[in-house]
C-alpha positions, 0 to 999 in steps of 0.5 A: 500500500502506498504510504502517501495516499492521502486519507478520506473522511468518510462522512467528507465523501459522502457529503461531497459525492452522495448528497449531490446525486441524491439531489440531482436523481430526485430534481433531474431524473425521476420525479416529474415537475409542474409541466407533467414531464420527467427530463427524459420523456421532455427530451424525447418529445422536444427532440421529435418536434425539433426534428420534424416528427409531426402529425401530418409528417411521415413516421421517423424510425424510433432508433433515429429518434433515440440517435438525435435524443443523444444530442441533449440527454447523457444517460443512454436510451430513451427508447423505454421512455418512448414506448411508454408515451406511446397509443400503442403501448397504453401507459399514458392516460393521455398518450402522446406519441403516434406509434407503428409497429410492435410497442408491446403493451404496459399490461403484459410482462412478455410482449415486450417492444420491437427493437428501435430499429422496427418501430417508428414515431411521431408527435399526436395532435395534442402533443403539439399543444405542449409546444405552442409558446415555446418559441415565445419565451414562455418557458425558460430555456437552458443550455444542454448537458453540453452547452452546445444548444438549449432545451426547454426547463419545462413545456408550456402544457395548456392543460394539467398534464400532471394529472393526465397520463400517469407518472411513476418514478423512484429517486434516493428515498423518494417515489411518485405515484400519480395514477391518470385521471379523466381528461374531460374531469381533470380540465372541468375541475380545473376551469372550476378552480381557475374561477374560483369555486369551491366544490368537493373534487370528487364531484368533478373527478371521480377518481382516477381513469385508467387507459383501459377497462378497471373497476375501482372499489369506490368509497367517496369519502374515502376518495375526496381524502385521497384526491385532497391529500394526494396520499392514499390507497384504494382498491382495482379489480378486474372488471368481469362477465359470467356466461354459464361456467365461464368467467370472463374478466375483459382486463387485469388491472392497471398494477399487473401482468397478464403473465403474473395473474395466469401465474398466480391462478395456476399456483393457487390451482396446484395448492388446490385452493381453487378446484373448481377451475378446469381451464385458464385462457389467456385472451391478451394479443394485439387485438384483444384482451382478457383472461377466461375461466372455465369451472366444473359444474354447479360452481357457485360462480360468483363465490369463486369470483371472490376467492380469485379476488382474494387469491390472485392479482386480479385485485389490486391496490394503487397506492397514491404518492402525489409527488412532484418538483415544485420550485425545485423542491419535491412536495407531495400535493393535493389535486386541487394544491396541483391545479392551483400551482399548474395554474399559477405556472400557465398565467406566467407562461401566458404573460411571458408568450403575451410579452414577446408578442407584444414586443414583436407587435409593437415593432411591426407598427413601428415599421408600418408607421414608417412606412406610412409616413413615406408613403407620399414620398416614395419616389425621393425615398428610391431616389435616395437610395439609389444616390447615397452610399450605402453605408449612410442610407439609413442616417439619410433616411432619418434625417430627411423623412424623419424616421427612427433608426429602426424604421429607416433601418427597415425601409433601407432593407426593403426591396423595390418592387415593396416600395410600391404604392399599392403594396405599402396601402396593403400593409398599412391596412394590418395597423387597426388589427394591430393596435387592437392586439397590442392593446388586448396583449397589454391587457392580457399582461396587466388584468388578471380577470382578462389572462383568466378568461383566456386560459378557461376558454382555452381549455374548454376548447382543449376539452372539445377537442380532446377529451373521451368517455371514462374506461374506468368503472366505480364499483360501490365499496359496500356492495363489494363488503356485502359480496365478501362476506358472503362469500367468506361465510359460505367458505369459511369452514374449508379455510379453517381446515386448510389453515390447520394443515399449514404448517407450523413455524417461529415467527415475528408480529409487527402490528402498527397503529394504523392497522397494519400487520406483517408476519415475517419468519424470524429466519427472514430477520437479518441485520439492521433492515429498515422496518417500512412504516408508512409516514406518521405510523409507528409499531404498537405490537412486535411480539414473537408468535407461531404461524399456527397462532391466531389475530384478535382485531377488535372492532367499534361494533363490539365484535371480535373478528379472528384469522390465523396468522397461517392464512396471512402472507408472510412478509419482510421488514421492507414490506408495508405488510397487510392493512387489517380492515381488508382482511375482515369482512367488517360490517358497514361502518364498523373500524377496527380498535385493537388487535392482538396476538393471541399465541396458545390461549393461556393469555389474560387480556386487559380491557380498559373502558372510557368510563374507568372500568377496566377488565382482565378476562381469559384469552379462552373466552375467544377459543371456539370449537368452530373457527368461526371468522366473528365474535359478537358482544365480544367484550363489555358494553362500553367505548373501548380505548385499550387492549393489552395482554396483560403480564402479572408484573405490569402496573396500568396508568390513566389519565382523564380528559380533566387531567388526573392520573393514576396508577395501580397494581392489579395483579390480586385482581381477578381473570374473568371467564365471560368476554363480556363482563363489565370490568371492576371500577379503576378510577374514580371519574366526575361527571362527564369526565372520561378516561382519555387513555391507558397505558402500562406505567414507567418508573416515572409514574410511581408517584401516581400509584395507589391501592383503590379507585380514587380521583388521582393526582393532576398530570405534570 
């Protein structure tokens, strides 16, 4: 080893190398900024419209279009971009590439694209829409990787492409996942904001729309939280028909593969978890689409739907990450928050094209004016010329006709068959047309009522022009719920058989605050991998059970719902886990409290009432002969805000809404037998007081601890 290379602090490197990539990868690579568009899909379009790929102009070959693409855009092929703005391919809800040849198809993992040298391209219709501007200064340009030309920072989109087609990309801890929405909802929501009305979202947009045939499992309220926050989950299924014993679902949907969903239901045909199926077809090619089952005889059709549901891709779940580069910062935004910036970024770029026009229409009528104050003189005009030298014609010009240096500039260059009399009548005809548009510019800059008008009349003629009837369906959450336990009941006792057979194993139970749940073999836990949570969750339960355990999820509706932990998944630490309200068939209305590993029935459970009553009741009082999924009047009659598997050496605190704490030892207390006993009393409260929570004591809360029910010392 060399004794004089120069040591590296470590933090120093990563500080000086890691953090400027990270910034560059978020910034310039994958997330998508205000105009809809990531770097690279802006590059490829913005090559196709420099380089002539129009709509009424021949197809370019796609290896051509990448060869030029290379010019402004250093980091490889863009064919993959390409291919995914493409009609052919079907990623984009607003697709904006005019393909012929092989693109393959978003849905299928196996049709993949032609190579670049089989395919061609050019811009659709609405594409050209993204560059009306760009040669009026509306947008910034910047200098290329290279600095050998310029591109666009961004395009003047007339209309919120963000919302449109669909973007998803990872950077260094950060993603995007902005699903497509309707063209027609998104531009009626948007002329909407842009007037300055206030209306719920999803009484405009729906929910998202897919380029193709999707159900979505539809709650409204669910919904508008989605769309306003710009996070969020909701279900998609695969849209389906039932003709005698055949199933025929028309699309998988917008978050798998034909190949993987074909996969999963030949698995689940081996595992013999679904025996009624017979035969599988895969429909998808380059004219059709679907996948058809056929079942034995007197198959309860619909049942088996559900358990393809529960066992396959055909259900899936989007997850919305509204995520996008906003003044040169990643922010995760509501869809109206989207709009409000798309418009604030559209009147800036309208003002700035009206600002160029203004420049170039003001110095057209200074011309003309030029041209109309020589208008009775035009024989000296040619007469001097022809007489004076060249480089003084201009000064001559000025000095005789009194002209502007630009207007005698612009008579000097003029050829002799313009300085006719009729041709220079012509031309002064544009001056009336053009003082009116000069004024309008000024308006447009200055009057903030008239550059609106202008944008909403815009986009109503963009939403004539373009827009199409929704593909994606809604599907009414409740009647989904209602199909599900229906369907759960009536195979209920096969599944509990099945789940004894599974085989047993150590594993570990993360459960969170939000209601999520993840059962990971302690053979999986390695090292110091990051427990994925989602932001602003935090784990309640991390407790080591067996696979042969059972979950005990406590509702609002004083019902106990349990599953084996054998009929979950198992996870990682890097995996979201299993959101519990979709493992259950809740009631309508009804919300999970609580829920607990219960590991052989030995446990005591503690129950803690708002109304000071607190329980200790045996874990067998949940043990039933049938594994029945429901319990109901599962504990005692009052509003429950805390489950706790109880440990002798435990000591509970609780704090009222007035704040009044105790602590106390119950460990003489006794462990009732019935589920729905109503406690002993804990805690003296007033009036109208409740108990705000319970909690297991800390050293700290000694000072707090007595014998008996009492009122309790005042929180510090």
């Amino acid at each position: 080893m060399n004794n004089n290379t120069p040591s590296v602090d470590l933090k120093d490197a990563m500080l000086d190398n890691f953090m400027p990539y990270t910034a560059y990868m978020i910034l310039h690579r994958a997330l998508p900024m205000i105009d809809g568009l990531k770097p690279s899909q802006r590059r490829v379009l913005y090559t196709m419209y420099k380089t002539g790929a129009l709509p009424n102009k021949p197809y370019i070959k796609s290896n051509t279009i990448g060869g030029d693409v290379m010019k402004i855009h250093p980091h490889g092929s863009t064919y993959e971009t390409l291919v995914r703005m493409t009609e052919g391919h079907q990623a984009f809800g607003v697709p904006l590439i005019d393909s012929k040849g092989n693109f393959g198809k978003f849905y299928s993992r196996d049709g993949r694209e032609a190579a670049d040298r089989y395919t061609e391209a050019r811009l659709n219709n609405i594409a050209l829409e993204l560059f009306k501007g760009v040669n009026l200064n509306a947008v910034p340009m910047v200098d290329t990787y290279d600095n050998q030309s310029k591109e666009p920072s961004v395009l003047p989109t007339p209309f919120p492409l963000i919302l449109t087609s669909g973007v998803s990309g990872m950077a260094v801890g950060m993603a995007t996942d902005i699903p497509p929405f309707n063209f027609h909802e998104v531009i009626e929501y948007t002329r909407k904001v842009l007037k300055g009305e206030d209306t719920l979202i999803t009484d405009t947009i729906k929910s998202p729309d897919f380029p193709f045939e999707n159900d979505i499992v539809y709650n409204k309220e669910k919904m508008e939280e989605i769309l306003s926050t710009g996070r969020g989950t909701f279900k998609l299924r695969a849209p389906y028909e039932i003709k005698d014993n055949t199933i025929y679902f028309k699309h998988v949907p917008y978050t798998t593969k034909y190949e993987v969903v074909i996969d999963k239901i030949a698995e689940a045909v081996r595992k013999g978890q679904l025996k009624e199926i017979t035969d599988v077809n895969d429909l998808n090619g380059m004219k059709s689409t679907g996948i058809s089952i056929e079942a034995r005889k007197n198959t309860n059709m619909q049942l088996l739907v559900e358990k393809l549901y529960r066992l396959t891709p055909l259900e899936s779940t989007f997850s919305v990450n509204l995520n996008l580069v906003i003044d040169n910062t990643p922010q995760v935004l509501g869809v109206k928050q989207v709009i409000e910036e798309w418009i604030k970024f559209r009147k800036q770029t309208v003002i700035n094209m009206s600002a160029q026009q203004l420049k170039d229409n003001n110095l057209k009528l200074t011309r003309l004016k030029g041209l109309e104050s020589i208008m009775n003189h035009l024989d000296q005009v040619i007469d001097l010329i022809r007489k004076t030298k060249s480089n003084e014609v201009v000064s001559q010009l000025q000095a005789v006709f009194k002209l502007t240096e630009e207007q005698a500039e612009y008579v000097s260059n003029m050829q002799l068959r313009q300085l006719s009399l009729d041709n220079i009548q012509n031309r002064l005809q544009e001056i009336e047309a053009l003082v009116k548009r000069i004024q309008y510019l000024e308006l447009m800059i200055n009057d903030d009522n008239v550059l609106t008008e202008f944008i909403d009349k815009d986009l109503a003629r963009l939403n004539k022009e373009y827009s199409y009837p929704r593909k994606t369906q809604l599907v009414d959450e409740s009647k989904v719920e209602r199909a599900s336990f229906f369907c759960s009941r009536i195979s209920a006792k096969k599944l509990s058989k099945k789940a004894e057979e599974k085989q047993d194993y150590n594993v570990r139970i993360f459960i969170t605050e939000e209601m999520y749940i993840k059962k990971i073999p302690l053979v999986s836990i390695r090292g110091k991998a990051a427990n994925r949570l989602k932001d602003g969750d935090s784990i309640i339960i991390d407790k080591e059970s067996t696979n042969n355990s059972e979950l005990l999820v406590f509702t609002n509706k004083r019902n106990v719902y349990k599953k084996r932990f054998n009929e979950l998944d198992d996870h990682k630490l890097s995996d979201l886990g299993d959101y519990i309200p979709t493992l259950f068939s809740f009631e309508t209305g009804e919300e999970p409290l609580f829920a607990i590993p219960i590991t052989d029935f030995k446990e005591t459970i503690l129950f803690g009432f708002a109304n000071g009553k607190v329980a200790k009741v045996n874990s067998q009082a949940y043990q039933t002969k049938t594994n029945r999924e429901r319990l109901t009047n599962a504990y005692g009659n009052g509003e429950l805000i805390f489950v706790h598997l109880y440990n002798e050496e435990d000591k509970i605190k609780s704090v009222t809404t007035d704040g009044y704490a105790i602590v106390r030892d119950i460990a003489d207390w006794s462990v009732k037998a019935s589920r729905n006993t109503a406690g002993n009393n804990f805690m003296n409260i007033n009036e109208g007081e409740k108990i705000k929570h319970y909690s297991i004591a800390k050293e700290s809360d000694e000072h707090y601890l007595v014998q008996s029910a009492a009122r309790g010392k005042r929180i510090k």
